[in-house]
C-alpha angles and dihedrals in degrees: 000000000000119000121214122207113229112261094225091044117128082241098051094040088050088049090063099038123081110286097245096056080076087053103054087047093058083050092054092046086053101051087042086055101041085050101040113035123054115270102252083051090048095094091050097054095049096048076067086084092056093100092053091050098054082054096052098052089049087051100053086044085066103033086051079043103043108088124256115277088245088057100051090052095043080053092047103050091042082060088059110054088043117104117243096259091051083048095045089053100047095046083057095048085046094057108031082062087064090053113261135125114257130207143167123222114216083231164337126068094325123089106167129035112205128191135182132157090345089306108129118206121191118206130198108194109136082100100060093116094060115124090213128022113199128177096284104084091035083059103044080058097048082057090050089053103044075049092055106029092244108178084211142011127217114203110193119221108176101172132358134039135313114220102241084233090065084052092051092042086043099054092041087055107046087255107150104202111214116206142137123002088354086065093040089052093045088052090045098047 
């Protein structure tokens, strides 16, 4: 069984936000502590912020890890002046360096095959160069995947917009839509 962390948790919400923003909150838990609780309690109250902590310090791994703002849109914009078959390759190369299994289907919605521990994924991404995505294609893949038995989908959006009906349409069917510095940090990695 997998467990999935609330999007709106405190732990969750501290995870996006800057790393020291956890640490100030462990400060805050400590001199409330400190003021409110007797002193031989003290230490009790402020290991209260231990959890935070640990949060903190994952957060600040990613965000040293995570590349510089200027390299995610020099890799963007380099997406976007390469041909399909140059963007298809390096999407495989992408994830094959996660570890999946990459392949391509002579045809239909789906570009990219991925498998990994018997998971299947199936990715659209011949359409990253739209200006504007809307629900069609998401739901030519939905279809491809209902077809194939996929456990997720991955639309590519390289540039443009996506209609806020697709995104709806995307997050009902189990469709993860890939765009932006998500899609820069997936071609660095």
């Amino acid at each position: 069984m997998k467990f999935k962390m609330s999007e709106n948790s405190l732990f969750a919400l501290l995870l996006r936000s800057p790393w020291w923003i956890s640490f100030v909150l462990v400060a805050c838990v400590a001199l409330i502590s400190k003021a409110l609780l007797p002193s031989e309690y003290f230490i009790y109250g402020a290991l209260g912020g231990f959890p935070i902590f640990v949060v903190g310090c994952i957060a600040a791994w990613r965000q040293l890890r995570a590349p510089s703002a200027a390299k995610v849109q020099t890799m963007l914009d380099q997406a976007q002046a390469m041909p399909w078959a140059k963007f298809s390759q390096a999407l495989t190369h992408a994830w094959a360096g996660q570890g999946y299994g990459v392949n391509a289907p002579s045809k239909g919605a789906v570009d990219l095959r991925l498998t990994q521990n018997g998971q299947t994924t199936l990715v659209s991404a011949k359409r990253w160069k739209a200006a504007t995505h809307g629900v069609e294609p998401l739901r030519e893949l939905y279809s491809a995947m209902q077809a194939e038995n996929a456990q997720g989908g991955i639309y590519v959006a390289g540039q443009g917009t996506v209609s806020e009906s697709a995104a709806l349409f995307a997050r009902d069917h189990g469709i993860t839509i890939l765009q932006g510095p998500a899609l820069a940090v997936l071609l660095l990695g």
